[in-house]
N, C-alpha and C positions, 0 to 999 in steps of 0.2 A: 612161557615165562622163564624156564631154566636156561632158553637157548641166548633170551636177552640179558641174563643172570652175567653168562661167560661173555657175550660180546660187552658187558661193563668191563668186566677184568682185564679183556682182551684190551682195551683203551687203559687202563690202569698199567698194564707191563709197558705200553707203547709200541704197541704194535700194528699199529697204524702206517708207520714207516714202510710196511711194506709195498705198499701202494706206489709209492716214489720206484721202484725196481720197474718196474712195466716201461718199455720203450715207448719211444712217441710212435712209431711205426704202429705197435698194435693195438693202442689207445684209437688212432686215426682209423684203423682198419674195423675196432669195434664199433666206432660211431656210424664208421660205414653200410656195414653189417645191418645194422640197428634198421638205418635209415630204408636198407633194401629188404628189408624183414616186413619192417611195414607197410611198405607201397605193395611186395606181393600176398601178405594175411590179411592186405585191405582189400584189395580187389574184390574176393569175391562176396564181400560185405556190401562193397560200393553196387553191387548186381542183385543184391538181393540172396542168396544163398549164404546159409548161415550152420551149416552143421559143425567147422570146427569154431568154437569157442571163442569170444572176443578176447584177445588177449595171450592170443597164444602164442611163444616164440620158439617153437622146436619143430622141426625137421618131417620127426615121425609125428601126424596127430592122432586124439584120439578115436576121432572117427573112421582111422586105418589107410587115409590118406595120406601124400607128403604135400611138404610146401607147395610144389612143382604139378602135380597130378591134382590137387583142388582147383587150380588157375581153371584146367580143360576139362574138370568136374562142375566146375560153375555155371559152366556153356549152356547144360543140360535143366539149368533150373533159374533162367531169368526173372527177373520179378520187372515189369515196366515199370510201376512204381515207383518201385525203389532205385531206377537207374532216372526218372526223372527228378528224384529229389538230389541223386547224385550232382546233375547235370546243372539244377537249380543253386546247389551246394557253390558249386566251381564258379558257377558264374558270379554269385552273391560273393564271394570271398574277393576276385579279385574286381570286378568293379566298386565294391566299396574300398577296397585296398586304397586304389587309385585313386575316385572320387573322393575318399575319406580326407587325404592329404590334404585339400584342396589348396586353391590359389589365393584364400582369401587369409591365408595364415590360422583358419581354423585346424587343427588336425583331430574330426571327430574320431577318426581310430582311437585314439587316445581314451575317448569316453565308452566309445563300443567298439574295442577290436573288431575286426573280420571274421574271428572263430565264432566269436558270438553270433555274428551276424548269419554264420551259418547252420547254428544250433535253432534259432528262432525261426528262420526261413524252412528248413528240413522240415519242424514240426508244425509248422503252418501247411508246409506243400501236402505234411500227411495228411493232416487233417480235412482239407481241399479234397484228396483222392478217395477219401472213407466213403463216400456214396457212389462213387463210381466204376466203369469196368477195369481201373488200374489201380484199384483200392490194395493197399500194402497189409503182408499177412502178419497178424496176433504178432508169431513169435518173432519176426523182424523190426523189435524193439526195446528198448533199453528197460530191464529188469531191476526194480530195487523192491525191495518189501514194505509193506506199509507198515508202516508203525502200529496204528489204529486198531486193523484186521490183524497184528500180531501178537494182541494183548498188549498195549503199551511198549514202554522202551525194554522195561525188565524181562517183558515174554521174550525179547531176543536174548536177553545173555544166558550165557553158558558157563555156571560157574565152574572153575576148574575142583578137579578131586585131587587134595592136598595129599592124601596116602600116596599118591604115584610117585610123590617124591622118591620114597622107596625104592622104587623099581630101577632096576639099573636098565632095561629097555629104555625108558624114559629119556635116562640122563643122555644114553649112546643119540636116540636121536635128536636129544637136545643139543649135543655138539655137532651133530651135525648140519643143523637149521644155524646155529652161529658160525660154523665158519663157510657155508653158503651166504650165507646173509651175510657177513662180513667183508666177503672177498667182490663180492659182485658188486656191494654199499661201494667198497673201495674203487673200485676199479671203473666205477658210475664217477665217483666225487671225483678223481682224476680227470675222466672225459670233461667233465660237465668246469671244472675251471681253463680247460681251454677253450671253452665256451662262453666264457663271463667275459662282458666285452672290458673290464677292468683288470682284467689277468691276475682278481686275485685269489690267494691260496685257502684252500679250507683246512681248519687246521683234524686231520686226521682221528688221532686220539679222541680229540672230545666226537666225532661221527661217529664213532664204534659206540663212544658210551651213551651217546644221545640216541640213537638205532638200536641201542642193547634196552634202554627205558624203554621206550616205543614200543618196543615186542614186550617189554614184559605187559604194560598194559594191554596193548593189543590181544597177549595170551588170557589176560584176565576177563578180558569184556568179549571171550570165545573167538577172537578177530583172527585174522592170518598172518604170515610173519610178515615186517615189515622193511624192506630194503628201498637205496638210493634208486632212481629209475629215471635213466637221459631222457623217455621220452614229457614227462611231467615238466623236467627241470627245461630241458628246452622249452619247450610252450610257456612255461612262466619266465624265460628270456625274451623269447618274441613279443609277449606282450607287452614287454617295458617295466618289469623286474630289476631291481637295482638295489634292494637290500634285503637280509634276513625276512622282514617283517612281509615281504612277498607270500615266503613260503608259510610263515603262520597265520598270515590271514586267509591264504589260501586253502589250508587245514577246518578254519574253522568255517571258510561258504561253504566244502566240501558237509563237515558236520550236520551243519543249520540243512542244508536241500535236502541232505538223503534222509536226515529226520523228520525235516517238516514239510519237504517239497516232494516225495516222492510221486506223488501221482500227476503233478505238474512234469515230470522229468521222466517219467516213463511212455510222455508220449513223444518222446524225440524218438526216430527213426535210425536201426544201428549204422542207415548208408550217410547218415547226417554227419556221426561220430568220423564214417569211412573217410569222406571228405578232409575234415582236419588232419587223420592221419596219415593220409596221402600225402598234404600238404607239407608235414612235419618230416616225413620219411624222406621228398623228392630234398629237404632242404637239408636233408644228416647225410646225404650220397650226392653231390651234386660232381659231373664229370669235371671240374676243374679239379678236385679234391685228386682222380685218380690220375689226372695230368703233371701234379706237382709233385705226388711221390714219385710217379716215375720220371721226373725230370732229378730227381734226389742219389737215384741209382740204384740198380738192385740190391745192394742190399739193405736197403729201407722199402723198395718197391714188394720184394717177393716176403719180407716178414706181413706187411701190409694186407696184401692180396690172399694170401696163405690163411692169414686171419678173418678175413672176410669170407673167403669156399667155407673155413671150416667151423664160423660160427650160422651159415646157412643152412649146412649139411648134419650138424648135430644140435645143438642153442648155446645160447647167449654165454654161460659159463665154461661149457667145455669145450666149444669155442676158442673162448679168450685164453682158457690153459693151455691148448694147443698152440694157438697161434704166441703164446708168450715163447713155447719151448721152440718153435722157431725161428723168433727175435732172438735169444738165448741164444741157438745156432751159430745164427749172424756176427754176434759181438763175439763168441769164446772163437770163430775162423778169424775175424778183424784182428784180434789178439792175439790170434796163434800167427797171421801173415806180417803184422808189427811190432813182436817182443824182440825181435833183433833184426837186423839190414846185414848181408852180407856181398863185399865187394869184391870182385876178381881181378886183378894185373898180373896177366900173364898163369903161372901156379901158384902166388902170392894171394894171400884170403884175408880181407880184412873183417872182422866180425864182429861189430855193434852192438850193445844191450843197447835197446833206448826206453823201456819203463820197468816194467814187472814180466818177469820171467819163470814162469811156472811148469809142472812137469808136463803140461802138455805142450811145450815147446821141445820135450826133450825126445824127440823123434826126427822131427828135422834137425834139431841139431847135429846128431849122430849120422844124419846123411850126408850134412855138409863136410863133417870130420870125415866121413869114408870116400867121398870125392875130392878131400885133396889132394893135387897132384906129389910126386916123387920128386925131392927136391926146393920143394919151395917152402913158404914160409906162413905161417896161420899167424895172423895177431888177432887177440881176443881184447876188448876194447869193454869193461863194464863199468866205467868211470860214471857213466849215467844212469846205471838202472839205481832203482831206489829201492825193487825187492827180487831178488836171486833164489829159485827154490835150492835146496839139498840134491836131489836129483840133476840138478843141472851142473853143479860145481864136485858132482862125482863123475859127470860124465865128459867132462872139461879136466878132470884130475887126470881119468883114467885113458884119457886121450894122451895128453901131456907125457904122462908115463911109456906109453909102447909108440910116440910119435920119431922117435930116433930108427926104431925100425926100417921105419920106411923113406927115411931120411930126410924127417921135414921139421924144421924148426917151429917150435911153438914159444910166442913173448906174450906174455902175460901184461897187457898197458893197466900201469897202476897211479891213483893219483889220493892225493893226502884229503880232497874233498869228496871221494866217494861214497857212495851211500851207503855199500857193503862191504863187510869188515876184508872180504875174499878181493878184492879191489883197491882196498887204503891201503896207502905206502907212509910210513912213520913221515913226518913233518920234519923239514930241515932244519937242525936248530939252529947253525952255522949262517944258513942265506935269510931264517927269520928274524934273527939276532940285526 
């Protein structure tokens, strides 16, 4: 509840905005990620083998496996079953795909997606296999709790103990559930608008504070925190999703089944669930995706790529912080190889600002001044930059100053429209008169 407290506030400063800072490079590479996270924590679900937990997106699991080692731990515990309800799944998905379209200008997908078509079918195939030698095991299916055998709705909640306000433990892990949940919400809602086939914007701040209410209810009715999730928001794209009213209607079937449907919905089969996710993950990593970054150049390809090993190899969040801090990379070397152009004729150096010129330009710089040759002439040109660090016009002074030495003229190109005062020459009153 405290953690939703601060992501309200968090949306009250507006800071939301930081969401906008994430390259498209590592956005592209998360969604990638995403996609390739789920085709391999499906597999061994699509097989029947179920020790790590549905839903899991990290690296190390808790069953002491990694992503990579459960694939050839799977081998060892097939269930037929469950690879024919798999197999069932796939096939159901895209011949009604297909069929669904039809030629007659009906498009029954429209009334019954394919995903459904797959949830129905899985739990039919189990049902089919429960008397037989390929009968699917207890635990390889979908878990919700009965309301009924719970003691009603009330027997589930968990009221929270208001004293812990108190505790300063508390609050520390309270910030820390908000700016997990905040930055992943964020960094979800990014993705998931260049996914909206309308391209349009969510507006940021009110997501912090709408995801900050969430958790606090969520905290209240004992639930768990609540963040944005590409694979949800996708799926409710593919099915023909096109306004808000998607997402709350889909809140509330969500509500209504696991209240009142749960025994109807725990006999769906988890290879049933596999299926869709499969489907969802092959369609978030599809190889054209890594054909066009790297048609972009490296350095959109390796922030991309970068992002993708390193949300495999550790999860979804720390991941994405890495692979930002090597988009990051990319843009401060782009900036450091384009804060100024330098031209050579002959020991003559002409030397360009052309935007923003900060001190981590001020290293090459200082090499360029030390390879001018003896004799010639340096012109420094910052008629065009629009921001000059201190550092740089000390290190442009202090050249200036001992460049007689070595006998090489330094001019200073100044013009009345520059953008920095080290750059503007007084305006003619005589030629503007």
């Amino acid at each position: 509840m405290l953690g939703g407290l601060l992501q309200i506030v968090m949306g009250g400063l507006r800071m939301g905005v930081l969401a906008h800072f994430v390259p498209n490079a590592v956005i592209r590479g998360m969604l990638a990620a995403i996609g390739l996270i789920l085709v391999l924590k499906q597999i061994p679900h699509a097989v029947g083998y179920d020790a790590d937990y549905e839903g899991d997106f990290t690296f190390i699991q808790v069953d002491g496996q990694n992503t990579f080692s459960e694939l050839l731990n799977s081998l060892n515990y097939l269930q037929p079953g469950a690879i024919i309800v798999t197999v069932l799944g796939f096939l159901g998905f895209f011949l009604w795909r297909d069929y669904g379209k039809g030629d007659r200008g009906v498009k029954l997908t429209k009334f019954a997606p394919p995903h459904l078509i797959v949830v129905v079918l899985a739990a039919a195939a189990a049902a089919g296999l429960a008397a037989t030698a390929y009968s699917i095991g207890p635990d390889h299916f979908v878990k919700i709790p009965d309301i009924a055998q719970a003691g009603g709705l009330l027997g589930l909640w968990q009221q929270p103990s208001l004293e812990a306000v108190m505790d300063g433990a508390v609050w520390q892990t309270a910030a820390v559930l908000a700016a997990v949940a905040s930055i992943e919400s964020l960094l979800c809602v990014e993705a998931t608008d260049r996914l909206d086939p309308y391209h349009r914007i969510t507006p940021a701040d009110r997501e912090l504070k709408a995801q900050g209410l969430g958790n606090m209810v969520s905290g209240f009715l004992g639930g768990l925190p609540v963040t944005a999730v590409i694979v949800r928001s996708y799926a409710n794209l593919q099915a023909g999703a096109r306004t808000r009213w998607a997402a709350v209607i889909h809140g509330v079937i969500l509500a209504v089944a696991t209240l009142a449907l749960a025994s109807m919905i725990n006999q769906i089969p988890l290879a049933g669930l596999a299926v869709i996710l499969l489907i969802v993950g092959g369609k978030l990593t599809p190889p054209r995706l890594y054909r066009e970054m790297w048609s972009k150049g490296l350095n959109q390809f390796l922030p991309f790529i970068a992002t993708i090993v390193l949300i495999l190899l550790t999860d979804l969040l720390t991941g994405t912080l890495l692979g930002l801090a090597v988009g990051v990379f990319f843009v401060v070397r782009d900036n450091y190889r384009s804060a100024f152009v330098v031209t050579a004729d002959g020991p003559n150096l002409y030397i360009r600002f052309t935007a923003n010129v900060s001190f981590l330009n001020k290293a090459r710089l200082k090499h360029v001044f030390e390879e001018a040759e003896r004799g010639g002439m340096v012109i420094i040109d910052g008629t065009q930059a629009r921001h000059v660090d201190n550092d740089i016009l000390d290190t442009i002074t202090d050249f200036q100053s001992l460049a007689h030495l070595r006998d090489i003229k330094v001019e200073i190109k100044r013009s009345p429209m520059a953008g920095h005062a080290f750059f503007r020459s007084p305006v003619d009153e005589a030629s503007a008169s």
